[in-house]
C-alpha atoms as an extended CHARMM CRD file, in Angstrom:
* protein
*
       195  EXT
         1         1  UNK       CA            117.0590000000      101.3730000000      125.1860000000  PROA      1               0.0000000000
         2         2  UNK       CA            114.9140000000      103.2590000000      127.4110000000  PROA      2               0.0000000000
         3         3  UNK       CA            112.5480000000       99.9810000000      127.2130000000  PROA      3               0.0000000000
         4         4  UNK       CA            114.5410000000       97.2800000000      127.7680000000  PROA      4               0.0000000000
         5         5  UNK       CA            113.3310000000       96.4780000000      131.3570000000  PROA      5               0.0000000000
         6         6  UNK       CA            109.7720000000       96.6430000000      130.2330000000  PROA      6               0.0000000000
         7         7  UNK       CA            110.4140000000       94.3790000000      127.4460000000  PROA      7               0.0000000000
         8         8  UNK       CA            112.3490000000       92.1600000000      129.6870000000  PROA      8               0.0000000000
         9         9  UNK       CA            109.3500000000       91.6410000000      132.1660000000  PROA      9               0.0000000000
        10        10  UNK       CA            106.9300000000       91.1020000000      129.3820000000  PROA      10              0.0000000000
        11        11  UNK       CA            108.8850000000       88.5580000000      127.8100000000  PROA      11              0.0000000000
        12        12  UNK       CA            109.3600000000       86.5580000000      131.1180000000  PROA      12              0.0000000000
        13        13  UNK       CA            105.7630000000       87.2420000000      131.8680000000  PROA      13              0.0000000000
        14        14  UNK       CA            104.3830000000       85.4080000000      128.7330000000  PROA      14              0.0000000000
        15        15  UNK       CA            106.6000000000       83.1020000000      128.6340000000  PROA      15              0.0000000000
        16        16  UNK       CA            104.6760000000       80.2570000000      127.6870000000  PROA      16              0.0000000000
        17        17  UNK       CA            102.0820000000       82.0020000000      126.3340000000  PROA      17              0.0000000000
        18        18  UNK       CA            104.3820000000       82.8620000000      123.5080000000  PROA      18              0.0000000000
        19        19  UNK       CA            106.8920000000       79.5590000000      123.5180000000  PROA      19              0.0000000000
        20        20  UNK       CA            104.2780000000       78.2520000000      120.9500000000  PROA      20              0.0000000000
        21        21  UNK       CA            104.6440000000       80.7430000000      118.2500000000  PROA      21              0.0000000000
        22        22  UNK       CA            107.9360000000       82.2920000000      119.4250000000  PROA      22              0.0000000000
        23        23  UNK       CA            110.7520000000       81.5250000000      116.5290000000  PROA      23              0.0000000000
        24        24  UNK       CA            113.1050000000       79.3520000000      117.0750000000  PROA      24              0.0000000000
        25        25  UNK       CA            117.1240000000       78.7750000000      115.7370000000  PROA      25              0.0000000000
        26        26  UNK       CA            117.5930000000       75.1210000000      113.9630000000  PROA      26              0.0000000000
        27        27  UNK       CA            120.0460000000       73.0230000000      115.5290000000  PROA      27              0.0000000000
        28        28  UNK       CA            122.3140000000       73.6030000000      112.3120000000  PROA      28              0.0000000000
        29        29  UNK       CA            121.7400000000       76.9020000000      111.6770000000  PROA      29              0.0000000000
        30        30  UNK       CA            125.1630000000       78.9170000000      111.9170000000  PROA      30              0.0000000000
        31        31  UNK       CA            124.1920000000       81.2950000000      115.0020000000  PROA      31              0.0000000000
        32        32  UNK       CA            122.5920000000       79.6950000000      117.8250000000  PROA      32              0.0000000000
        33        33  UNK       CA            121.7000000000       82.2740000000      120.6140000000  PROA      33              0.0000000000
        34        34  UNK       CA            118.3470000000       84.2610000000      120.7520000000  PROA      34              0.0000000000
        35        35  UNK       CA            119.3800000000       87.9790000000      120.9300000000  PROA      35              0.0000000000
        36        36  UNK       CA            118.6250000000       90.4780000000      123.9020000000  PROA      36              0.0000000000
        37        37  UNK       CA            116.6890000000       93.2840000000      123.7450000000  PROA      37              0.0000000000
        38        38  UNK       CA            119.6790000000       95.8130000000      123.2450000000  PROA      38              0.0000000000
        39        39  UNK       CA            120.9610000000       93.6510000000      120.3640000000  PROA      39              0.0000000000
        40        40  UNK       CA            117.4230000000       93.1760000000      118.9200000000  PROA      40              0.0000000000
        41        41  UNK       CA            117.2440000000       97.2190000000      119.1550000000  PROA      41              0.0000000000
        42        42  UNK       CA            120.6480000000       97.1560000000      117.0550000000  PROA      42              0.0000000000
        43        43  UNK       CA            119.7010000000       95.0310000000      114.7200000000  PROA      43              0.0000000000
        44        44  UNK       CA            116.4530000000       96.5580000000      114.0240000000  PROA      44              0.0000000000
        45        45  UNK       CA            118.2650000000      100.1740000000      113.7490000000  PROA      45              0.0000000000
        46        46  UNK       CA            120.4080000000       98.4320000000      110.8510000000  PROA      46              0.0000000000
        47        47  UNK       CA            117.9290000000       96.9070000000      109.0670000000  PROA      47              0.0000000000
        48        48  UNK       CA            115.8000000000       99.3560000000      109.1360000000  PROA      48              0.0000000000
        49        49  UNK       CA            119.0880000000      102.1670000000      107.9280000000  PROA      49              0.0000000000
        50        50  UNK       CA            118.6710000000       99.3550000000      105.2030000000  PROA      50              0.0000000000
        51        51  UNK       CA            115.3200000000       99.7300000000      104.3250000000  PROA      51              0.0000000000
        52        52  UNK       CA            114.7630000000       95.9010000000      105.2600000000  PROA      52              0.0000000000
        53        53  UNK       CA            112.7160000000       95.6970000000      108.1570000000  PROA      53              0.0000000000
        54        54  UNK       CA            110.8470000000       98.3860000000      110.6560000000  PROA      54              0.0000000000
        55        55  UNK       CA            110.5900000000       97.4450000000      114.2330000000  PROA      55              0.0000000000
        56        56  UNK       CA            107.5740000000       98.8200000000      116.4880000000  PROA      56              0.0000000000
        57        57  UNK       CA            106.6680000000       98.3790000000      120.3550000000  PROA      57              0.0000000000
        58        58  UNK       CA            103.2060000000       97.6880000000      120.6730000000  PROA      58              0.0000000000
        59        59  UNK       CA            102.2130000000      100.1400000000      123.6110000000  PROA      59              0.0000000000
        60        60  UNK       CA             98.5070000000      100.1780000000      125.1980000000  PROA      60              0.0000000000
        61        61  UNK       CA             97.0290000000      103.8720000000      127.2200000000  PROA      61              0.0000000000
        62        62  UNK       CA             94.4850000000      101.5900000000      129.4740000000  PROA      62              0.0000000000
        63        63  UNK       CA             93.3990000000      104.4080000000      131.1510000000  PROA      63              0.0000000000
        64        64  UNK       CA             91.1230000000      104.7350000000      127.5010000000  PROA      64              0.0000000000
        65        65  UNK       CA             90.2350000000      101.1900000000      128.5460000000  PROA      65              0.0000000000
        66        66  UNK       CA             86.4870000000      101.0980000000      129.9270000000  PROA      66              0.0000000000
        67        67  UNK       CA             86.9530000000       97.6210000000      130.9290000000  PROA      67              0.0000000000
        68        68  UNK       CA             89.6590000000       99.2130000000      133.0700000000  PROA      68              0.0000000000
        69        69  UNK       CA             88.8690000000      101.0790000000      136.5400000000  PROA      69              0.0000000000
        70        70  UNK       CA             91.1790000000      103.3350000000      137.9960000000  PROA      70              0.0000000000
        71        71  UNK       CA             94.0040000000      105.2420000000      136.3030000000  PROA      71              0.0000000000
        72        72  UNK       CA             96.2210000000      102.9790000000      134.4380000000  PROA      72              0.0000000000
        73        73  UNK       CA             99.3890000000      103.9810000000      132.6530000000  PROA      73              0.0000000000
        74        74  UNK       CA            100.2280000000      103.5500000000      129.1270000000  PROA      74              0.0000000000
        75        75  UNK       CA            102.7400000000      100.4310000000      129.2470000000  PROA      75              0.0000000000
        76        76  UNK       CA            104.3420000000       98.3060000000      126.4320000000  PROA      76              0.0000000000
        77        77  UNK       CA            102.2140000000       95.2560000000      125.4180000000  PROA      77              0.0000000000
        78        78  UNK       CA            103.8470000000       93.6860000000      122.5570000000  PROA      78              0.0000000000
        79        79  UNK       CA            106.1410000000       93.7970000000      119.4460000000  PROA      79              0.0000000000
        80        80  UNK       CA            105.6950000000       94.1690000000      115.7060000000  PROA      80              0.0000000000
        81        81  UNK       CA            108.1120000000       94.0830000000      113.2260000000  PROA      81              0.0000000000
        82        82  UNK       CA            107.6630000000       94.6350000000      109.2550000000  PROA      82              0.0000000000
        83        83  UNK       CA            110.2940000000       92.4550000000      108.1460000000  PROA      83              0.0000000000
        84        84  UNK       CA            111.8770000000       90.9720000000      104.5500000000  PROA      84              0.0000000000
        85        85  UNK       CA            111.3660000000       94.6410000000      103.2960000000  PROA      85              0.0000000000
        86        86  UNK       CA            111.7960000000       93.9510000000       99.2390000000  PROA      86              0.0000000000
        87        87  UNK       CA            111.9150000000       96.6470000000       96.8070000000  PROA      87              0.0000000000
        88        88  UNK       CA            112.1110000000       96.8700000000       93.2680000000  PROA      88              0.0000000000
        89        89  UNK       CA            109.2290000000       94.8400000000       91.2020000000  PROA      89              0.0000000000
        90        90  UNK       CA            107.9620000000       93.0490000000       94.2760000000  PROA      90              0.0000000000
        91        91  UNK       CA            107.7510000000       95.6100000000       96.7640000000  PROA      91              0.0000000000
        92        92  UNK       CA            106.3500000000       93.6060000000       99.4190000000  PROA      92              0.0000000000
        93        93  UNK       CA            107.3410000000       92.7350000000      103.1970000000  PROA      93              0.0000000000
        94        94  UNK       CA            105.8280000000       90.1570000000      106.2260000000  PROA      94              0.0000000000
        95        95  UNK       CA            104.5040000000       90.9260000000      109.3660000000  PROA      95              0.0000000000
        96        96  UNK       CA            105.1760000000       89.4980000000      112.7830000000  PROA      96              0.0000000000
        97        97  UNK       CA            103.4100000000       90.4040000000      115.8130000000  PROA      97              0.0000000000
        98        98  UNK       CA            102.9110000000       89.0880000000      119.9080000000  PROA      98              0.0000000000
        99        99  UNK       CA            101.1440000000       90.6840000000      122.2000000000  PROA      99              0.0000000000
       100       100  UNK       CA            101.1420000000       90.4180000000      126.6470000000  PROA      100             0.0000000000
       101       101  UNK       CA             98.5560000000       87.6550000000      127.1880000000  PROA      101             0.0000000000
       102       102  UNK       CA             96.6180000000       90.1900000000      129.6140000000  PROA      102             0.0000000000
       103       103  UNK       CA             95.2070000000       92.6350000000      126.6820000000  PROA      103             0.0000000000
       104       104  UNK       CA             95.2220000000       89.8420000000      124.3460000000  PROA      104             0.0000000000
       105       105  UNK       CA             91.2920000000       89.8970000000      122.6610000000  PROA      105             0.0000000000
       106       106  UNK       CA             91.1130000000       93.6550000000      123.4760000000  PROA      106             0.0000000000
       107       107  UNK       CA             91.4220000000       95.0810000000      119.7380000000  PROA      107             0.0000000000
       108       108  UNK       CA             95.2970000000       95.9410000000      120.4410000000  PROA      108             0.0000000000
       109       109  UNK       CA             97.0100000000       93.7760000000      118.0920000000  PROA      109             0.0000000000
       110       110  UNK       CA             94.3560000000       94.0300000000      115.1190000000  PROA      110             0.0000000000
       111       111  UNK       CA             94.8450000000       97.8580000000      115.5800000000  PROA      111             0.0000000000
       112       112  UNK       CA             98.4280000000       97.8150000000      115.7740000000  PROA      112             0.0000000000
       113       113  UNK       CA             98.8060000000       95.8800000000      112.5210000000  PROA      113             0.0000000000
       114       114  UNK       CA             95.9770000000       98.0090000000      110.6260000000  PROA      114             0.0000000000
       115       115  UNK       CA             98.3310000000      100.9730000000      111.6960000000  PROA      115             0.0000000000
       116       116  UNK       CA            101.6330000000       98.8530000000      110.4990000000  PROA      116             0.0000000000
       117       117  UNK       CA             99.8340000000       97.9580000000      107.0480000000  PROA      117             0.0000000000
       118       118  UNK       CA             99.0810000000      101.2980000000      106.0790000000  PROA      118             0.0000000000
       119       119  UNK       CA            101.8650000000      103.0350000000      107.2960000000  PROA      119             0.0000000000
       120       120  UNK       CA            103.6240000000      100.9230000000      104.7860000000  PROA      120             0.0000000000
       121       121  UNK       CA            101.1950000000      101.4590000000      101.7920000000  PROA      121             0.0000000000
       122       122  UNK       CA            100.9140000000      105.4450000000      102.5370000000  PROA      122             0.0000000000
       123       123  UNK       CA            103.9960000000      105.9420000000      103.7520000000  PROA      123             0.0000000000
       124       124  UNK       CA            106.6960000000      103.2800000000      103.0480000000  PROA      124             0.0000000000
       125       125  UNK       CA            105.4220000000      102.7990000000       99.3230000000  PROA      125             0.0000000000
       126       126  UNK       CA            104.9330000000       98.5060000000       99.6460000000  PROA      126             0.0000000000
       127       127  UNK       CA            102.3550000000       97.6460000000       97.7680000000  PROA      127             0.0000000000
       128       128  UNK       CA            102.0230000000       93.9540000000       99.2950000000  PROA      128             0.0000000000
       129       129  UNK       CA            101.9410000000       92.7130000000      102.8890000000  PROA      129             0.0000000000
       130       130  UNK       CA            101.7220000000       88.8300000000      104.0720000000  PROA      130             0.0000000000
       131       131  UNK       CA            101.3240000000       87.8570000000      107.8170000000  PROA      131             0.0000000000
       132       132  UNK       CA            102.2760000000       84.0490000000      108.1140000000  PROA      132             0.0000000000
       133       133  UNK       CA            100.2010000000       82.6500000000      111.3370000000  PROA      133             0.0000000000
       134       134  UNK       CA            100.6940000000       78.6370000000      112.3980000000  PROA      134             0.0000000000
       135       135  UNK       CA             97.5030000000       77.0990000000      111.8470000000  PROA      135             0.0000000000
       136       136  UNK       CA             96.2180000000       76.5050000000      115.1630000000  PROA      136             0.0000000000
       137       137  UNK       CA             96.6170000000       79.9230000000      116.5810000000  PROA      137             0.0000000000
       138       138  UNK       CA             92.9720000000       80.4780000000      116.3910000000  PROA      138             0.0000000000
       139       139  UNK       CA             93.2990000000       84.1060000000      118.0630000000  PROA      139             0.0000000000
       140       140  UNK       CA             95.9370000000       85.3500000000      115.5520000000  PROA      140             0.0000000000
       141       141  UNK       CA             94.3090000000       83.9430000000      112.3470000000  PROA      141             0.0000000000
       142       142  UNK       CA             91.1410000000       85.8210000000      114.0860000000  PROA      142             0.0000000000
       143       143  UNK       CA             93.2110000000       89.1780000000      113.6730000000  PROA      143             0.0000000000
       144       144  UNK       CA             94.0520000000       88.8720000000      109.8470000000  PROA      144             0.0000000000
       145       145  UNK       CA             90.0130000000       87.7220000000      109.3010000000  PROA      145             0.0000000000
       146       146  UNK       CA             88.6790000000       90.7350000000      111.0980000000  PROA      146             0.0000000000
       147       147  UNK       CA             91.2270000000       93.1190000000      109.2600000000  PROA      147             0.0000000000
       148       148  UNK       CA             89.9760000000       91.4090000000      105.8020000000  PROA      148             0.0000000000
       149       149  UNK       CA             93.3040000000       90.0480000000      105.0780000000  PROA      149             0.0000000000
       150       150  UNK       CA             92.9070000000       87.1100000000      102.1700000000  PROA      150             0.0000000000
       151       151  UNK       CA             93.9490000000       83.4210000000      103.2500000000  PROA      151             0.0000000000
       152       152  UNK       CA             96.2020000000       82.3350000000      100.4140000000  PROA      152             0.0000000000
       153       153  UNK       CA             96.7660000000       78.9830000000      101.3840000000  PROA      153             0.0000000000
       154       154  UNK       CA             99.1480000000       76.8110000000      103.5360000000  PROA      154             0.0000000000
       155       155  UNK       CA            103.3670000000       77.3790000000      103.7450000000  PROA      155             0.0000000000
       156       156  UNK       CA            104.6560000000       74.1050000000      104.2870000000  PROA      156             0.0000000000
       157       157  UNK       CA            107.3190000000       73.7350000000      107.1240000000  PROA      157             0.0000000000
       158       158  UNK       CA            107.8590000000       77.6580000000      106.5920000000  PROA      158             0.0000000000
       159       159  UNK       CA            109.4240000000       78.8930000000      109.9540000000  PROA      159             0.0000000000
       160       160  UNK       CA            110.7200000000       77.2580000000      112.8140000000  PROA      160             0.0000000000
       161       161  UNK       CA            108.6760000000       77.4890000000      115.7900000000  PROA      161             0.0000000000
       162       162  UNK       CA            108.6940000000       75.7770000000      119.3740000000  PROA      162             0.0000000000
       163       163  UNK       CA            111.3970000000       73.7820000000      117.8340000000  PROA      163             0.0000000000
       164       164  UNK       CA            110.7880000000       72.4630000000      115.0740000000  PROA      164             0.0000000000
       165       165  UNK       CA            110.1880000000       73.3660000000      111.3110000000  PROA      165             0.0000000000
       166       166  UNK       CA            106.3620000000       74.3380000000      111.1970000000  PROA      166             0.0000000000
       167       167  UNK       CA            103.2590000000       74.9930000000      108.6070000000  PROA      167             0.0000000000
       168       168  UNK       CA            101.4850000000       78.2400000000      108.6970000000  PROA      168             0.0000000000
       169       169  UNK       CA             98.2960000000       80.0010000000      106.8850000000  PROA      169             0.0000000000
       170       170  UNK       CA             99.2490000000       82.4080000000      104.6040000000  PROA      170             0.0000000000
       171       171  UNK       CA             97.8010000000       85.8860000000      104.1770000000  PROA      171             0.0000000000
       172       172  UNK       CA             98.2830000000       88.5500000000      102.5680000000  PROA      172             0.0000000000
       173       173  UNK       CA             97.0170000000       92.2430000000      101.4170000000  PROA      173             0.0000000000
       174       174  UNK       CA             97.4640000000       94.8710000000       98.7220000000  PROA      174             0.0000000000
       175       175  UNK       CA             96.9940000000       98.2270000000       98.4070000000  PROA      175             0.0000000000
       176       176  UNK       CA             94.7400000000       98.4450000000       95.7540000000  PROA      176             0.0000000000
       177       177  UNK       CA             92.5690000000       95.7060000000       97.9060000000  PROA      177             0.0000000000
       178       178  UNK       CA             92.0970000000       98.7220000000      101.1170000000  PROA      178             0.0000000000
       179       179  UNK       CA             92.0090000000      102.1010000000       99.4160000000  PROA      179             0.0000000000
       180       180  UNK       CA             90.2790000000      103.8480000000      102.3670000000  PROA      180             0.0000000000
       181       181  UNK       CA             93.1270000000      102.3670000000      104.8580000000  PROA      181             0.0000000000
       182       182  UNK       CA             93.4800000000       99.0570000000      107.0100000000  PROA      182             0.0000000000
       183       183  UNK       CA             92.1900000000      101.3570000000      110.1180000000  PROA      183             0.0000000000
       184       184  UNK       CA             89.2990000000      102.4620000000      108.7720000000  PROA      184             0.0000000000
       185       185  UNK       CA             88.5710000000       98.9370000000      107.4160000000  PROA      185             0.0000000000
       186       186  UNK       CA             89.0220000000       97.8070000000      110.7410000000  PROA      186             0.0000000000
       187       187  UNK       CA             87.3920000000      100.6270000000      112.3090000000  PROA      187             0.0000000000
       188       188  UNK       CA             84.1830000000      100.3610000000      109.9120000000  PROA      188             0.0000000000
       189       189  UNK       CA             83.9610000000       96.5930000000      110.8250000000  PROA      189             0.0000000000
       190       190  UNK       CA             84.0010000000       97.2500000000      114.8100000000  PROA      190             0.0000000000
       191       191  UNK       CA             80.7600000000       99.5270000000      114.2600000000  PROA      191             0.0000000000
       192       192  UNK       CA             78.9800000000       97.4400000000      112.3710000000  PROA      192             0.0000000000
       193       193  UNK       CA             76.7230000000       95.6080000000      114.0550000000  PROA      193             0.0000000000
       194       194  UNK       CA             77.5820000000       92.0420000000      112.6390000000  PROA      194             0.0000000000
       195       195  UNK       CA             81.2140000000       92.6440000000      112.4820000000  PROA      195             0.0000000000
């Protein structure tokens, strides 16, 4: 819980920079308060006991940072969760992400999820991952293109977002489709010179 403040101040700090893709609860839904950041630890904790979700802090060393004089501090940027964990014959999960608007188009969140997808293909066992993005974030659908990830088409009213029910762009990967790894997909792409 050693984070909470952090997360606290980066949540008020993007504030609207996130109220467009930030999830929502449905007037009718049965539960109708967003949760803090101690509860969303808890619930992560469970769910993850479970082997339904795994929750990550995003965290960013600037100090590695050229564009970045002085000494910065390593400082939490962002969230990612692996959520809807199924096992069995499907063995597939989604990915959310955010990220602070302030590092936002700095390689943080395309690394982050490169690290998320194959920690669960090498690790986990998945063999499938989707990332859902609304169709007008531009920068997010950016991420999925540079990491390779295949559009398969358009989720109709699929989550509800900024309150109301809204589309998004599906993607998705399997393992067989990034046998060297996400990161060194991703990695390979930043050095070439039209990637």
């Amino acid at each position: 819980m050693r984070d909470a403040e952090a997360w606290r101040e980066l949540q008020a700090r993007n504030s609207a920079w996130l109220s467009r893709w930030d999830p929502t609860v449905p007037p009718n839904a049965p539960y109708s308060r967003r949760l803090n950041y101690r509860q969303l630890v808890r619930r992560g904790r469970q769910e993850a006991a479970q082997g339904r979700m795994l929750p990550f802090n995003v965290w960013y060393d600037e100090s590695a940072d050229p564009r970045v004089e002085g000494n910065a501090p390593e400082r939490m940027v962002g969230q990612l969760n692996v959520a809807g964990i199924a096992w069995g014959s499907l063995c597939s999960a989604h990915i959310g992400y955010w990220v602070d608007e302030r590092v936002a188009g700095r390689g943080v969140i395309p690394t982050a999820l490169a690290l998320a997808i194959d920690f669960c293909f090498q690790t986990v066992g998945l063999h499938r991952i989707e990332v859902n993005i609304r169709p007008e974030n531009a920068p997010s659908r950016r991420v999925a293109q540079k990491l390779g990830l295949r559009e398969e088409g358009l989720r109709v009213r699929y989550l509800h977002i900024d309150g109301n029910w809204r589309d998004h762009c599906s993607y998705a990967v399997t393992h067989e489709e990034v046998p060297e790894g996400m990161l060194a997909r991703w990695r390979a792409a930043q050095a070439s010179p039209i990637g």
